[in-house]
N, C-alpha and C positions, 0 to 999 in steps of 0.2 A: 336305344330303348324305346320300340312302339308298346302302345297300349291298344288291344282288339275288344271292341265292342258287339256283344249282341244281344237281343233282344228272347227274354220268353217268359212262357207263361207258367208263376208258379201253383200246380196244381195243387198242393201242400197246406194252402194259404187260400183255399176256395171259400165264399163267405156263404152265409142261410141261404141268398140267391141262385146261387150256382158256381155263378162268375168268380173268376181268381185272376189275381193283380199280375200284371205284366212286369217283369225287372228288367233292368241292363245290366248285363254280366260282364266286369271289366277287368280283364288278365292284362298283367306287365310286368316280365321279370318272373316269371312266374307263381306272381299274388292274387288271390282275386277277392273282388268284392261284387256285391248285389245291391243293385239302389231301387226301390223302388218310382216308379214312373206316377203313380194314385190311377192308373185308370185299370178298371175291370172289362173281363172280358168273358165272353161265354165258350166253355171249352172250346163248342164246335164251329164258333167262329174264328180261331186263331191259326192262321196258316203258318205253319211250323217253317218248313223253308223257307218264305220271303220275310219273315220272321214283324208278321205285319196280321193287320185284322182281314179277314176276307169280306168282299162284299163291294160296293161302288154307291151306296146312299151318300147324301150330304153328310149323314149322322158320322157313319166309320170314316170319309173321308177327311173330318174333321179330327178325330179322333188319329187316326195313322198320321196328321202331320203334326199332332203333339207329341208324339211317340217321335217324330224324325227331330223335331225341335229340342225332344230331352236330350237324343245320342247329339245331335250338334252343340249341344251346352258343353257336354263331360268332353267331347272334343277342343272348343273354346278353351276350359281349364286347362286343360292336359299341354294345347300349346304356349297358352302364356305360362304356365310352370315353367317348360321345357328351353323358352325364350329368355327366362331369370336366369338360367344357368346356376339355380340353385341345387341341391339335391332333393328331391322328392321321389316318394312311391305311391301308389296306387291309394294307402289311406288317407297319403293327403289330398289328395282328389275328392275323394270321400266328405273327407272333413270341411272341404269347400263348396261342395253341393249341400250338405246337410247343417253345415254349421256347429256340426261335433269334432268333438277332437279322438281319436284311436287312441290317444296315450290316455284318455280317460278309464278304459281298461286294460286287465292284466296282461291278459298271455298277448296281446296285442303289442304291448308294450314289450313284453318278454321278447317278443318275436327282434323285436326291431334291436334290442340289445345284444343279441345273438349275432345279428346280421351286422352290425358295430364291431364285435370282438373277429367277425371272418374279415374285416378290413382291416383288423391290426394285428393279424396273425404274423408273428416274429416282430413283432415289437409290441411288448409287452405282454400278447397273449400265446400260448402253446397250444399244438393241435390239443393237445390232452386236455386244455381247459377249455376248449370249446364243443368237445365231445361230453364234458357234466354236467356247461349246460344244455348240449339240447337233451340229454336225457332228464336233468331237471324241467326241463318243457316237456315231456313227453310224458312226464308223472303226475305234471300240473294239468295238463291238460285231460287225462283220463280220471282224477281226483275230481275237475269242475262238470265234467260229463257225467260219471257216477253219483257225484255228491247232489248237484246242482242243476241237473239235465239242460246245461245248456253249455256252446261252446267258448265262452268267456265270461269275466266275472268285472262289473267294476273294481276299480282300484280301492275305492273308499271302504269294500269290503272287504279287503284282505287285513283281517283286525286278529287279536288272538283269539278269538273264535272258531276263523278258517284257519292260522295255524296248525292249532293245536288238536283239527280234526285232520287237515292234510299229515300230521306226527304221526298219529293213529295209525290213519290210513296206509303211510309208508312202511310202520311197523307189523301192522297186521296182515297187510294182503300182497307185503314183496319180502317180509321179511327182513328190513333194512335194520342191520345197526345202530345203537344210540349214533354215535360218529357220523356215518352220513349222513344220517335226518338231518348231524348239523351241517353239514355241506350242504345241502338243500336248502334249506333255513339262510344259509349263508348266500347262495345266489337270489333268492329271494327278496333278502335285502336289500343286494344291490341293485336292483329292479325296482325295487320303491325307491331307493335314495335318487336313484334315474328319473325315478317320473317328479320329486321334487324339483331336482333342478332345472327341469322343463319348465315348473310355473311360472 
């Protein structure tokens, strides 16, 4: 299990100045997450292949070995993880650079219960039940993109409020059955009752 790091610049996220913040994009197992690094950069300064600032001032030089010093931290973590011989993935890496936890929100959390139930496929779980939930993932997560334009939701707000609009939603735009919704409803559940017993 390696974890690959690289560096770039999200143009997406450019501020009044011009400049847009540099990430490290960190695949493993095929997850990824983006941490920001805080340092901006001006498009035409960022040289995309050496995935570094262009230029040879004091200023960027300074600058390109904060940039090497952040990808050597999330390296650091990655091998004392690795050295625990604990289980971990790529958010808990995350959660130890930033100090957040991924189980703080849903489909994040969802994510990780799914990938739970493909480790105890024939005991206890059936391919069949792990094919509702990821299509309950795949409803949830087109509900918080639609609903909420964005790609996850804290946990604290999956109250009956977002229910009761993901109910709707399931009924109005797939069509779904009283009975499934509750099957949906019902993994749902066990996704919260999950992030309880993390606390």
């Amino acid at each position: 299990m390696r974890i690959r790091i690289s560096l770039l610049l999200k143009k997406s996220k450019s501020k009044n100045s011009g400049k847009c913040p540099v990430y490290a994009r960190c695949v493993m197992d095929g997850r990824r997450i983006e941490l920001s690094t805080s340092i901006l950069v001006d498009v035409d300064s960022w040289d995309k292949s050496r995935q570094e600032i262009a230029g040879n001032s004091q200023e960027i030089r300074i600058l390109n070995n904060r940039l090497l010093k952040f990808v050597s931290g999330i390296y650091d973590i990655y091998n004392q993880l690795e050295a625990s011989h604990d289980d971990f993935d790529v958010y808990t890496i995350k959660e130890k650079i930033t100090g957040t936890s991924s189980k703080d929100y849903f489909i994040e959390l969802f994510e990780s219960v799914i990938e739970s139930i493909e480790k105890k496929l024939g005991k206890g779980y059936s391919k069949g039940t792990l094919k509702h939930y990821r299509t309950s993932l795949t409803r949830l997560k087109d509900f918080v993109k639609e609903f909420y334009f964005r790609k996850d939701i804290e946990i604290k707000k999956v109250d009956y409020t977002f229910l009761n609009a993901f109910d709707i939603y399931l009924k109005s735009k797939h069509n779904i059955g009283t009975n499934t919704v509750w099957g949906y409803h019902r993994h749902v559940k066990k996704v919260l009752n999950d992030a309880v017993s993390r606390v």
